[in-house]
C-alpha positions as CSV (number, residue, x, y, z in Angstrom):
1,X,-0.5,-2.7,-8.2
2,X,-1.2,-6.1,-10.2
3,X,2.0,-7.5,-8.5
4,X,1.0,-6.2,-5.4
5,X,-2.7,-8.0,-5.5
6,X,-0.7,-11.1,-6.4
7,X,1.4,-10.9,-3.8
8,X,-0.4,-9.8,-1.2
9,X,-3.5,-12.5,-2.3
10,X,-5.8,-9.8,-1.4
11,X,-7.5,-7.2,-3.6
12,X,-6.0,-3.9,-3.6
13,X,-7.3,-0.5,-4.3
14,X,-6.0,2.7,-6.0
15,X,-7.2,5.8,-5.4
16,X,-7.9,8.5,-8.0
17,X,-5.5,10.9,-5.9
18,X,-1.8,9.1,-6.1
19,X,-0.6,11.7,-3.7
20,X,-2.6,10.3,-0.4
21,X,-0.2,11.4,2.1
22,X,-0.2,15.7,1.0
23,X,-3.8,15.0,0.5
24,X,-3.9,13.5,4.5
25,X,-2.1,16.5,5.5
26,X,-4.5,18.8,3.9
27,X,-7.5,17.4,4.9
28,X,-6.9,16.9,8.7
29,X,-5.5,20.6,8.7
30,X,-8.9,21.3,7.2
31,X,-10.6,19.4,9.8
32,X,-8.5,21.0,12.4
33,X,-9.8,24.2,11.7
34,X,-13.1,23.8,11.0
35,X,-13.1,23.5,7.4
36,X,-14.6,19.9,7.6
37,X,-17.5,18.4,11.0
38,X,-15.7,15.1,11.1
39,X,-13.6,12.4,9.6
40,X,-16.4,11.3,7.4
41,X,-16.7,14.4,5.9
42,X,-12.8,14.4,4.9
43,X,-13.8,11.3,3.4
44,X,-16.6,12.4,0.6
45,X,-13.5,13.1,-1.5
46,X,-11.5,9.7,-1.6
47,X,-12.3,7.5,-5.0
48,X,-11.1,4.2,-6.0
49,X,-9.4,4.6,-9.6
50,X,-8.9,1.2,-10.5
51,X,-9.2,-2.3,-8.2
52,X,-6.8,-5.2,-8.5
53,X,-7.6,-8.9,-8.1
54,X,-5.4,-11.5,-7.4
55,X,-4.4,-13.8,-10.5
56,X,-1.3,-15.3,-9.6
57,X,-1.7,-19.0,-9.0
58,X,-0.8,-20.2,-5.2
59,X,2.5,-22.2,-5.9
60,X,3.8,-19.0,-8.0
61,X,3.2,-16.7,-5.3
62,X,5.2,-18.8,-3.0
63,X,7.7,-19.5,-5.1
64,X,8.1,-15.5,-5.4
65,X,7.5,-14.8,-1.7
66,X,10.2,-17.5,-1.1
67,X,12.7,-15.6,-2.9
68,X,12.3,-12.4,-1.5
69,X,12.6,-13.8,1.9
70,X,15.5,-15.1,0.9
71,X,17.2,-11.8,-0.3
72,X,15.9,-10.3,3.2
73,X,18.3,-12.1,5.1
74,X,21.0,-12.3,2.8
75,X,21.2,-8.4,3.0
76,X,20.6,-8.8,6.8
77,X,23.0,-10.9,7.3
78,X,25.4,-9.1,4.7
79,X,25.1,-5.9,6.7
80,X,26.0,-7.6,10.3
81,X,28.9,-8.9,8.9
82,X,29.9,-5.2,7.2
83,X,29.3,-3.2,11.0
């Protein structure tokens, strides 16, 4: 999540729960039958289990982001020319 937050140059979050999408599906089938009033009630459970700041210096970022384009298009391009 570190790399991410570097990346990204934003903060990032992780939630206690790693499994957000089953525990998405279980609380909006909770809210659709009346287990819960409203979204903000589904919401009482979520917790942030560790935050992430970005550290990576500007120039590094790039330099990272600049690669990763690059291996976009090559497998872009690699897979138009293997149709």
């Amino acid at each position: 999540m570190q790399f991410q937050a570097d990346l990204l140059g934003v903060p990032v979050q992780r939630p206690a729960v790693l499994e957000t999408t089953a525990l998405g599906a279980a609380l909006l089938a909770g809210l659709a039958v009346g287990m819960y009033k409203d979204l903000n009630e589904t919401a009482s459970g979520w917790h942030v289990a560790d935050f992430f700041t970005p550290q990576m210096d500007k120039a590094r970022r790039e330099e990272l982001l600049t690669g990763w384009h690059r291996a976009v298009d090559g497998a872009l391009h690699w897979a138009e020319m293997n149709k």
